[in-house]
DRENLUM-690534 format. One record per atom (N, C-alpha, C, O, CB): residue in three letters; x, y, z. Coordinates in steps of 0.1 Angstrom, whole numbers, plus 5000, padded with zeros to 4 digits. Glycine has a CB too. Layout:
ALAXYZ
...
***
This chain:
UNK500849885000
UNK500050005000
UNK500950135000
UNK500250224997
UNK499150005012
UNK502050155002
UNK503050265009
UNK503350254995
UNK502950364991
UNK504350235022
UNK503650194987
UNK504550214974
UNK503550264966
UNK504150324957
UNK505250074966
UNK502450274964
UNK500950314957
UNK500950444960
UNK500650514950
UNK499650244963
UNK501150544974
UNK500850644976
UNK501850754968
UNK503050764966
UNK500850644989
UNK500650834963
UNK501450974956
UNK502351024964
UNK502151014976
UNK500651094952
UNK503551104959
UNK504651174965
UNK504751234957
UNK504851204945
UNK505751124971
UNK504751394967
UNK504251514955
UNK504651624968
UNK504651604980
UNK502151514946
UNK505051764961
UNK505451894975
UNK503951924976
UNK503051904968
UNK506652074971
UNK503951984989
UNK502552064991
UNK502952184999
UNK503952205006
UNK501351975000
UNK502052254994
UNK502052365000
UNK503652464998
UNK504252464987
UNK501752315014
UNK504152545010
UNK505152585007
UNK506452475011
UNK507652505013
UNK505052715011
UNK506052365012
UNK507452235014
UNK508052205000
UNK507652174989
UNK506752035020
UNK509552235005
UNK510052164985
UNK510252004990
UNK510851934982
UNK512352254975
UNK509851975000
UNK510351814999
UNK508851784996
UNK507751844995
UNK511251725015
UNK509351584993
UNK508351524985
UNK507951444999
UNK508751395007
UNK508951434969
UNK506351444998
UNK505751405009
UNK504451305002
UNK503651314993
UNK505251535018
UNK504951175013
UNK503051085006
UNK502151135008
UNK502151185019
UNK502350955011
UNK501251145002
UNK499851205000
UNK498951095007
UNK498950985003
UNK499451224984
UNK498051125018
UNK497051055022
UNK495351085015
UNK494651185017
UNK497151055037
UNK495250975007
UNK494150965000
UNK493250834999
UNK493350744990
UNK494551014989
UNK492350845011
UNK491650755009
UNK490750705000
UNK489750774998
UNK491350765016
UNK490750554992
UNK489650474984
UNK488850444993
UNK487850494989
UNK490050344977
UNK488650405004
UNK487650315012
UNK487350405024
UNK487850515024
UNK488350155017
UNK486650365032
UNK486150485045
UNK487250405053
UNK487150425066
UNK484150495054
UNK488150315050
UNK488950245062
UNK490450315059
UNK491450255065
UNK488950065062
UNK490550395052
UNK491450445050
UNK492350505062
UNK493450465064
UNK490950495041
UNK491850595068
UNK492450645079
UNK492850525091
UNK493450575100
UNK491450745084
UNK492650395092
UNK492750325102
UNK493550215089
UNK493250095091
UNK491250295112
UNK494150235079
UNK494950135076
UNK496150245074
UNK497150185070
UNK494450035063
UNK496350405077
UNK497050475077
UNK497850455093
UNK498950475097
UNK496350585072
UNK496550395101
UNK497550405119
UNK498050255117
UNK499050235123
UNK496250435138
UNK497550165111
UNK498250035110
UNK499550035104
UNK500449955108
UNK497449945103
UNK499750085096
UNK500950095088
UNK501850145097
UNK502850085100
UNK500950185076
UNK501350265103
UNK502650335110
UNK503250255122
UNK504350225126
UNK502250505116
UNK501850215128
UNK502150095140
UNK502850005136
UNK503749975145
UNK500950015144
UNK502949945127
UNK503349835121
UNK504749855115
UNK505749785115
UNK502449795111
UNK504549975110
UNK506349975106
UNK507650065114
UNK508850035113
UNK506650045090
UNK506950165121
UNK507550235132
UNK507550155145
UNK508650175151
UNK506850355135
UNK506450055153
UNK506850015163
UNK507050095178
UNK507950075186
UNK507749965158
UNK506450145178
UNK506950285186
UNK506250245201
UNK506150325210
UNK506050465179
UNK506050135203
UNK505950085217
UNK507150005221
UNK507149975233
UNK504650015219
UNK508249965212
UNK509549915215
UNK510150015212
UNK510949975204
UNK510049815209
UNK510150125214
UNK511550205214
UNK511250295230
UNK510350275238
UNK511650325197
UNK512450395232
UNK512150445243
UNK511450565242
UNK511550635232
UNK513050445250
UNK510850585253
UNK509750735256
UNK510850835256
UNK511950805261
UNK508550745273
UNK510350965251
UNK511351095253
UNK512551075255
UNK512951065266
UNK511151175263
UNK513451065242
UNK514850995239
UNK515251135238
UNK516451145240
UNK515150885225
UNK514551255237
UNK515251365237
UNK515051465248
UNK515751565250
UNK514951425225
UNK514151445256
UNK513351555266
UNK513451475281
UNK513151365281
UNK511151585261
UNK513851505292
UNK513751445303
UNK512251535312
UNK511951655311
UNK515251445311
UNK511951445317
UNK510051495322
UNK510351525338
UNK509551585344
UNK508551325321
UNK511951485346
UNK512051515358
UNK513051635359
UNK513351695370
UNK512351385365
UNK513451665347
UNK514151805350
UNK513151925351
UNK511951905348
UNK515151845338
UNK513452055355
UNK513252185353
UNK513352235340
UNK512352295336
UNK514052265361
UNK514452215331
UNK514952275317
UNK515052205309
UNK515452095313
UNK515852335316
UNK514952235295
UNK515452125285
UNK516652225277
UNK516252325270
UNK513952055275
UNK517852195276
UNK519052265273
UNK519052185256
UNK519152065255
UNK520652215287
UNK518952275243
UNK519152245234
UNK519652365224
UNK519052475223
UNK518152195232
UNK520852325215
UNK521452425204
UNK520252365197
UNK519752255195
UNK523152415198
UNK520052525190
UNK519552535177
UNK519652685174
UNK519352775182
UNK518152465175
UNK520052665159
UNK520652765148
UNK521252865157
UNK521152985153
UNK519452835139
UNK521852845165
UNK523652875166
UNK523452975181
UNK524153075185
UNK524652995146
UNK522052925189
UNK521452955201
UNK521352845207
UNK520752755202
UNK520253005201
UNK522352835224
UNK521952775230
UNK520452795239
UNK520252895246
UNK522952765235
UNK519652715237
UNK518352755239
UNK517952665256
UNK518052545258
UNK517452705223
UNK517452745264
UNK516952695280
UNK515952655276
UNK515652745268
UNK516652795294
UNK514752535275
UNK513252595276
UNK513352485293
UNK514052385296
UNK511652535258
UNK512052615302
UNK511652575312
UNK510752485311
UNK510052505300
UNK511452655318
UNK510252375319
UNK509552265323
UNK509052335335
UNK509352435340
UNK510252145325
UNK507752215339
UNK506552215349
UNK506552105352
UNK505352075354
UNK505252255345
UNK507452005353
UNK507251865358
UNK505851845370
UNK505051755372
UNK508851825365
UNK506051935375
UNK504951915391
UNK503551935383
UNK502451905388
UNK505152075407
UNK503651995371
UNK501852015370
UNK501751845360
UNK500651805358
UNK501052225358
UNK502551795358
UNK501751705346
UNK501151585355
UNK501251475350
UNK502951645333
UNK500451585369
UNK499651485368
UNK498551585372
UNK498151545383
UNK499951355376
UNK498051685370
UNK497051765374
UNK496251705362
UNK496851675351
UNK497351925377
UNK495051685364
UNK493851685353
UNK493651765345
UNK493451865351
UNK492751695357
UNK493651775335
UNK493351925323
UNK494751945322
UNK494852045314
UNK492352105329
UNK495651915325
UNK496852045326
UNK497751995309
UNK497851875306
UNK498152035345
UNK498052065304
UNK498852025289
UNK499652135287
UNK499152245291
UNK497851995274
UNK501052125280
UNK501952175282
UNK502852225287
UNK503452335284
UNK501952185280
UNK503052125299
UNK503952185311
UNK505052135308
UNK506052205310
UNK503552135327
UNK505252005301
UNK506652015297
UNK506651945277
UNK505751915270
UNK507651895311
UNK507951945276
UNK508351915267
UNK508051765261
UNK507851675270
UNK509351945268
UNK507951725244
UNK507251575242
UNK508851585232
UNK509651675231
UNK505151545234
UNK508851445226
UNK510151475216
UNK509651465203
UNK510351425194
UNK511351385216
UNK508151515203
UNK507551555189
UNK507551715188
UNK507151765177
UNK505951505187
UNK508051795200
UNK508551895198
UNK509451935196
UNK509352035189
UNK508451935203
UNK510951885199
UNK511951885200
UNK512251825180
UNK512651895171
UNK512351805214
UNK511751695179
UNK511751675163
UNK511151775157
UNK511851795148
UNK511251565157
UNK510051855157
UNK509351965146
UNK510352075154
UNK510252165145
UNK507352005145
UNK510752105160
UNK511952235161
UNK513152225153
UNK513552315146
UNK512552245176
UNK513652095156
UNK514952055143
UNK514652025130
UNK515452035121
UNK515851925145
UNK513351975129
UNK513151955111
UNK512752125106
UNK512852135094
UNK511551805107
UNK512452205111
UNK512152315107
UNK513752415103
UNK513752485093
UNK511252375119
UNK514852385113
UNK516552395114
UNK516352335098
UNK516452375086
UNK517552265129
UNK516252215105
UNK517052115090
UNK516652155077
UNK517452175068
UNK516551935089
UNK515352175075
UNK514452235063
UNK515252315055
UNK515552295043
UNK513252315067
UNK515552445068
UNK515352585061
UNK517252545057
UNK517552635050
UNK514552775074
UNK518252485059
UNK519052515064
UNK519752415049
UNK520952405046
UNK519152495083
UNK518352315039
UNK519052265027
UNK518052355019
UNK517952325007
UNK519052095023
UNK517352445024
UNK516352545009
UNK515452475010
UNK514852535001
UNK516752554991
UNK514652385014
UNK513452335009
UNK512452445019
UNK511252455016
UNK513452165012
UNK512952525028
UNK511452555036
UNK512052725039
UNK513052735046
UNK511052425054
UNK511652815035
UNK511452935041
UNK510652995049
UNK509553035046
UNK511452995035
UNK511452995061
UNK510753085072
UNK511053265071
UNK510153345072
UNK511453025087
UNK511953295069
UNK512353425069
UNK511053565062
UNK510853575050
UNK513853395059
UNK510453625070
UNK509853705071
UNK508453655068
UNK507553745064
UNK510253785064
UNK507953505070
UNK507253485069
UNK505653475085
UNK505853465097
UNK507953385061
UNK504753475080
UNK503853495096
UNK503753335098
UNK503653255089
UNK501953595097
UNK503653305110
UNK503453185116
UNK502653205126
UNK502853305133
UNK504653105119
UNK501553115130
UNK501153085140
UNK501452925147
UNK501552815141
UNK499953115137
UNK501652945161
UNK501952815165
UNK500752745176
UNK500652785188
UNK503352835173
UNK500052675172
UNK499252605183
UNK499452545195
UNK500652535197
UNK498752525179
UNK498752505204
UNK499352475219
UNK500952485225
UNK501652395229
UNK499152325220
UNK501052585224
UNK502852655221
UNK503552555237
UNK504652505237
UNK503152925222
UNK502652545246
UNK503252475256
UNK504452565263
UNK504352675268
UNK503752345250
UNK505752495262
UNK506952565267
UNK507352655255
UNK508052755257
UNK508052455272
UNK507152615246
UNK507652735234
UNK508652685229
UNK509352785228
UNK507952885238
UNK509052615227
UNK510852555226
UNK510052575206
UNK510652645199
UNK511452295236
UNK508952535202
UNK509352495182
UNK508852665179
UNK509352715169
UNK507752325170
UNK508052735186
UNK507652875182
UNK509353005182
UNK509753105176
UNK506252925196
UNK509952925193
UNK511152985199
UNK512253005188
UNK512853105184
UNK511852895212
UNK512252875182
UNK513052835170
UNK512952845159
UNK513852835150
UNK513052745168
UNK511452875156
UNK510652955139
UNK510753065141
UNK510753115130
UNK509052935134
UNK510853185152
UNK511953305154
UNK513253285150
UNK513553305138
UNK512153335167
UNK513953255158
UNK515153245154
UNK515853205135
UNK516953205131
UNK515353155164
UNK514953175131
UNK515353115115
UNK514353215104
UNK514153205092
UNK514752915113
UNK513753365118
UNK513753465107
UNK511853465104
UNK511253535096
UNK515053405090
UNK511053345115
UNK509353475111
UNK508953535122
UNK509453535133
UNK507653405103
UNK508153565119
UNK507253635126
UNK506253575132
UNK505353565124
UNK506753725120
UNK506053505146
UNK505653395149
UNK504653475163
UNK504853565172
UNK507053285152
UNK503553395159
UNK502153415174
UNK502153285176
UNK501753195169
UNK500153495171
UNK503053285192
UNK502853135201
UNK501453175209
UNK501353275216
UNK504453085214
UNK500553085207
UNK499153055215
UNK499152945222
UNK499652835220
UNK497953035207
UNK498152985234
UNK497752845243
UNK496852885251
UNK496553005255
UNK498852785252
UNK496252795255
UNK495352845267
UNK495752895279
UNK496652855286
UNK494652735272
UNK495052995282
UNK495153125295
UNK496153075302
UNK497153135303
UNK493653155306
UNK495852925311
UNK497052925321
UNK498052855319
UNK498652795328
UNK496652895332
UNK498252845306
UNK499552815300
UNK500752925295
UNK501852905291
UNK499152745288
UNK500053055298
UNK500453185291
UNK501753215298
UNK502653265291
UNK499253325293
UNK502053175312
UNK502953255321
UNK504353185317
UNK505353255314
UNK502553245338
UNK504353065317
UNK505552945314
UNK505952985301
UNK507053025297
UNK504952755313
UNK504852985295
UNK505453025280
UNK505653155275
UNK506153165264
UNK504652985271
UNK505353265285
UNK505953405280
UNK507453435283
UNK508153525279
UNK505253505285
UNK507553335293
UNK508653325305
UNK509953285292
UNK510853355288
UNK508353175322
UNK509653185288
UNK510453105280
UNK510653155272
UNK511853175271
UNK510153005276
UNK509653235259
UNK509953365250
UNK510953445253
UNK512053455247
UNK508853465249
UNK510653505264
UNK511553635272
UNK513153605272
UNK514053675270
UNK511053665291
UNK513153475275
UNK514153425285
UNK515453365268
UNK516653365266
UNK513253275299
UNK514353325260
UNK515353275250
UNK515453375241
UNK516653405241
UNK515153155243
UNK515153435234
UNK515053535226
UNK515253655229
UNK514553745224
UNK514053535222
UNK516153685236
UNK516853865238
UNK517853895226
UNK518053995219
UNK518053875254
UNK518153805226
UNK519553895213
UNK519653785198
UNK519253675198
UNK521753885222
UNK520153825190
UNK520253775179
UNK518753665171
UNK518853565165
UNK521653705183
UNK517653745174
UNK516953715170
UNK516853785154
UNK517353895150
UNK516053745178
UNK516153655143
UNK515753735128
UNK514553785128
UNK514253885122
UNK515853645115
UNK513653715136
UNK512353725134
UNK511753765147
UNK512453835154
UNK511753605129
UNK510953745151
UNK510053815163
UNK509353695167
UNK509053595160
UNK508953945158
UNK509153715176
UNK507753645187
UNK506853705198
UNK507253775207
UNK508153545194
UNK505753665197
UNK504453735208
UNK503853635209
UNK503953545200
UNK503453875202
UNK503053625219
UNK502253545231
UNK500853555231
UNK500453665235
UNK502753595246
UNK499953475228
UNK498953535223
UNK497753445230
UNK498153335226
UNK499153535208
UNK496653415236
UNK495253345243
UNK495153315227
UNK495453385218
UNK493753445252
UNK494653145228
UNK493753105217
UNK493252985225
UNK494052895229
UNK494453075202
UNK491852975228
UNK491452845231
UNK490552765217
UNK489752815209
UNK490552855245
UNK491052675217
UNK490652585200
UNK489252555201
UNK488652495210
UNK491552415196
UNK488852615186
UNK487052575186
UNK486352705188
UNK485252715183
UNK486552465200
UNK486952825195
UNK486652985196
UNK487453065185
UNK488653055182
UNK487053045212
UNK486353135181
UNK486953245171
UNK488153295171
UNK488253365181
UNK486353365171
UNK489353295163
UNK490453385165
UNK490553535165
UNK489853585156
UNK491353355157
UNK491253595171
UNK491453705173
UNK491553745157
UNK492053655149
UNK492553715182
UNK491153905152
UNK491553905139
UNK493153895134
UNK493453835124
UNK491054035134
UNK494053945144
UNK495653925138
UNK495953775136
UNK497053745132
UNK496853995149
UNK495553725137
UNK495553535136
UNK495553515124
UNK496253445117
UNK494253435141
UNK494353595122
UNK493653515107
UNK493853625099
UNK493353605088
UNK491953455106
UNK494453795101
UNK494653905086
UNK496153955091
UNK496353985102
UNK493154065085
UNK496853955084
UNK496653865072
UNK496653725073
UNK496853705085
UNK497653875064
UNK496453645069
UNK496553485070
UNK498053435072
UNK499053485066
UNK495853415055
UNK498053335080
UNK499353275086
UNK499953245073
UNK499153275065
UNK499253155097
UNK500653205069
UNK501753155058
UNK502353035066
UNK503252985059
UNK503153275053
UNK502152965080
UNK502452845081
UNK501452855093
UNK501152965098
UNK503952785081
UNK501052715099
UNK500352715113
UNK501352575118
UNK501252485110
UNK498152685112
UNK502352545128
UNK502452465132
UNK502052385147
UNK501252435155
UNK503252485129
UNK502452265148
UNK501752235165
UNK502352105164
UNK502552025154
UNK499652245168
UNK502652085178
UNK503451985179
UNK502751905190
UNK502551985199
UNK504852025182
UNK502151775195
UNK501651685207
UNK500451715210
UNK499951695221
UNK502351695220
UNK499551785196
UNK498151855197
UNK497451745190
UNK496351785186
UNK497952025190
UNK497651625187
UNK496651535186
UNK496851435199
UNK497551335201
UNK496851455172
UNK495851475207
UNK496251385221
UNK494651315227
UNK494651235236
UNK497051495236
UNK493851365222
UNK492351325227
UNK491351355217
UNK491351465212
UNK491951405239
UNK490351255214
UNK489851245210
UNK488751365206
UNK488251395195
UNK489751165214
UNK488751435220
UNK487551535223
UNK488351625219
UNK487751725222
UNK486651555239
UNK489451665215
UNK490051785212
UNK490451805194
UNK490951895188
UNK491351795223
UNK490051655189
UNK490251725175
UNK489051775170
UNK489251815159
UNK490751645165
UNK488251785174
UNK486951855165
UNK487352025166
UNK487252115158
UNK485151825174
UNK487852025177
UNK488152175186
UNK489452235175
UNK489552345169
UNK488852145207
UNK490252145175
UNK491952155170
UNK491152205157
UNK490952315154
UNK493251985169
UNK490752105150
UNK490252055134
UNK489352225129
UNK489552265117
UNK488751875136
UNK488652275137
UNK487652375135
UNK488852505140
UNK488552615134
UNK486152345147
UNK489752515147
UNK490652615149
UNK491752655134
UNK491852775129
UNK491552555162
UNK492352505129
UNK492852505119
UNK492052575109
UNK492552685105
UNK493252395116
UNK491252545105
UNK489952545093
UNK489452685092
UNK488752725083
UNK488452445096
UNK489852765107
UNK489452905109
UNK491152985103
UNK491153085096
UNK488952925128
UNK492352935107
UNK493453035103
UNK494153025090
UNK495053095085
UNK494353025111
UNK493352905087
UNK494052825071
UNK493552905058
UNK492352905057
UNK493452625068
UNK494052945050
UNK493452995035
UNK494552865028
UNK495452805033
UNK493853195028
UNK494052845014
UNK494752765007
UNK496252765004
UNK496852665000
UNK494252784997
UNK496952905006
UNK498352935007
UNK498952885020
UNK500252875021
UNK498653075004
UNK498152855029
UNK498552825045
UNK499652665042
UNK499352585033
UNK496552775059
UNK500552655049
UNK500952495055
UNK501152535065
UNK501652635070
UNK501952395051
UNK500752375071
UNK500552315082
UNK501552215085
UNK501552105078
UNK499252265082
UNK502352235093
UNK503152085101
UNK502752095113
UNK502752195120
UNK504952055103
UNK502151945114
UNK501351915130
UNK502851755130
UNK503151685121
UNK498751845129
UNK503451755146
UNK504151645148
UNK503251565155
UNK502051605154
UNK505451675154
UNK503551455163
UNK502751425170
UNK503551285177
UNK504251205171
UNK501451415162
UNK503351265187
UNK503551085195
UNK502550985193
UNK501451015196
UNK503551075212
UNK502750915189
UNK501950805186
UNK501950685199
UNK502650585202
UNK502450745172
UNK500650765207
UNK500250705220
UNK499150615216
UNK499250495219
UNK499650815231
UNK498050665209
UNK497050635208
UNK496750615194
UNK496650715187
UNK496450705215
UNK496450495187
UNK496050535173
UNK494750555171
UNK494550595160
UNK496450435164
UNK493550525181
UNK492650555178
UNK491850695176
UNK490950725168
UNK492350495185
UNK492650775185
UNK492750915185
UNK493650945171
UNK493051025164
UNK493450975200
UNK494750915165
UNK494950975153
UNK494150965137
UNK494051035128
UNK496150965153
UNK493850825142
UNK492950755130
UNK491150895134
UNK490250915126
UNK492650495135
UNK491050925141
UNK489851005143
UNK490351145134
UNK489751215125
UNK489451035161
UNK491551175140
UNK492251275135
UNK492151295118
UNK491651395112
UNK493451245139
UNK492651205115
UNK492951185101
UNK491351165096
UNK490851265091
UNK494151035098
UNK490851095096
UNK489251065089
UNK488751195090
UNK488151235080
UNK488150955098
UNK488951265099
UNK488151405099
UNK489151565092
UNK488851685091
UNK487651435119
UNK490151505089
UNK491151625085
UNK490951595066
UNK490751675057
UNK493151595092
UNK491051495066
UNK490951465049
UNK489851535042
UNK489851585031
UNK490651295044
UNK488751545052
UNK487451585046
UNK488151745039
UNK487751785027
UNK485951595061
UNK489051825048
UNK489051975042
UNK490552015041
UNK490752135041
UNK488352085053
UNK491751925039
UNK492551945040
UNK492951815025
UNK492351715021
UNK492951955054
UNK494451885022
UNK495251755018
UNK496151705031
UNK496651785039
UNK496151795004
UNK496351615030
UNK497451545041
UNK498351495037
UNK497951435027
UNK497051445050
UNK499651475040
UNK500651425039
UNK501151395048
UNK500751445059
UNK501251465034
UNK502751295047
UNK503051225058
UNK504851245054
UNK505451185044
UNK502251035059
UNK505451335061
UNK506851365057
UNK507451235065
UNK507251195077
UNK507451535063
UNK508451185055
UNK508951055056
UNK510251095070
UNK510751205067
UNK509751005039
UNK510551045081
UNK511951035085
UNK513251075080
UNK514051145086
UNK512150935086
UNK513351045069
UNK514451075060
UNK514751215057
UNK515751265053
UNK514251015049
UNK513551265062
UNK513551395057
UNK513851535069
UNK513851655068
UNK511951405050
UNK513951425080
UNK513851545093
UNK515251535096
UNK516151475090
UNK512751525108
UNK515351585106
UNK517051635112
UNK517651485116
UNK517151395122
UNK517051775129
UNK519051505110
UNK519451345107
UNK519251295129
UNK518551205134
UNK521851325096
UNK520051375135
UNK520351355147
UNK518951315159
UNK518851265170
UNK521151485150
UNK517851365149
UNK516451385159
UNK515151315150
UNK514051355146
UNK516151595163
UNK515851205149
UNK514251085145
UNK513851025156
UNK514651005165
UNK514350935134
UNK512650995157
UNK512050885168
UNK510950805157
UNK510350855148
UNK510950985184
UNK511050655162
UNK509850545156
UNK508550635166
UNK507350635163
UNK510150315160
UNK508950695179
UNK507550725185
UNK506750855182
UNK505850905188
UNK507650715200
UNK507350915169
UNK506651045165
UNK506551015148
UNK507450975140
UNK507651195170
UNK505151055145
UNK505251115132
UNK504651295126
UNK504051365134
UNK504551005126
UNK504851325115
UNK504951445112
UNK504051435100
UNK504051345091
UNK506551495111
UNK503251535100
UNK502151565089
UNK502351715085
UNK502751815092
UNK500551545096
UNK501951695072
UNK502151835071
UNK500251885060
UNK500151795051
UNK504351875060
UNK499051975060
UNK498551985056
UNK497852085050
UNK497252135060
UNK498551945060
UNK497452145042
UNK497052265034
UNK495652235027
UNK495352145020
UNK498052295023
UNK494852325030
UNK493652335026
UNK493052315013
UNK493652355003
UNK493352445028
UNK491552225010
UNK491652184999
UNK490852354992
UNK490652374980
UNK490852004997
***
């Protein structure tokens, strides 16, 4: 089935990505079998790049040693999401490095929005490589992550960053959506079931047809991404950026990377 799928650029990506295009309505759930099946991502190890009992996660990128702070103490609170770091963040921060750094991907003066920005570590990094970046999250996620803005981004910045309330499924602010983002990314924002209708309807609100989208993600749950996928095809194209294609040093079998643009 993998050798069948189109590979074609989308959006503004010069790399070549499979196209997910379902024949059958089982399409989306022979898309989580595959990945299950050939990634394996319950034999490898959890957060090969992020430790969950530190305070900080200490990472170079593009020629910044970069702090991002952690919340280890809030992650068994109920509701609570992005207190710390996943290493589907840490991979969409370096494949964004890696991208811009062989020509295939320009960030440089371009607007980005970042979804569930969390600690800020991939919004922190699409600054630094030159756009103009609105990290969002829900209200009481705002403090950790302005902290982390502040704290990495003083000097030798190309691009800018600002801190912005977005809860998913509510109207965006007009600067969100005018002019229209020129990329939307998000990294560990497919995690529950009840949150992709919310996610899915947020995208669908900041996306015009020139928009891409890289969503990373851990593959905890396939039932939740197969929901994901069945309901993103309907208004999006989807694609699935191969391994090969992200930062040689920062693959995981327990993350994959989508990238998607409006049909």
């Amino acid at each position: 089935m993998e050798e069948e799928r189109l590979e074609m650029m989308l959006g503004s990506y010069g790399g070549k990505v499979s196209v997910l295009e379902w024949e059958t309505e089982s399409g989306a759930a022979e898309e989580t079998m595959l990945l299950w099946g050939i990634q394996q991502p319950t034999l490898s190890k959890q957060n090969a790049f992020v430790s969950h009992s530190s305070l900080q996660l200490l990472l170079d990128a593009c020629g910044h040693s970069l702090s991002i702070l952690q919340s280890p103490s809030s992650l068994g609170k109920p509701g609570v999401t992005g207190a710390v770091m996943w290493d589907s963040g840490v991979v969409l921060g370096k494949f964004l490095e890696h991208a811009v750094d062989l020509g295939i991907l320009v960030l440089q003066g371009k607007k980005v929005v970042e979804l569930g920005s969390g600690c800020g570590l991939v919004g922190c990094i699409a600054a630094l490589l030159g756009a103009q970046v609105i990290l969002t999250d829900l209200p009481d996620r705002l403090r950790l992550l302005k902290k982390n803005v502040e704290s990495n981004l003083r000097h030798g910045v190309r691009g800018s960053a600002a801190v912005k309330e977005l809860t998913w499924g509510d109207d965006p602010d007009n600067d969100l959506i005018e002019p229209p983002p020129d990329y939307v990314l998000g990294s560990d924002v497919i995690y529950s079931e009840g949150a992709v209708v919310d996610l899915l309807d947020s995208l669908t609100q900041l996306c015009r047809p020139q928009t891409t989208v890289f969503l990373s993600g851990e593959l905890r749950n396939d039932t939740v991404l197969e929901c994901f996928l069945e309901a993103a095809v309907k208004d999006f194209v989807v694609g699935r950026i191969d391994q090969s294609q992200w930062h040689p040093d920062y693959r995981s079998p327990r993350v994959v990377m989508y990238i998607l643009v409006k049909k």
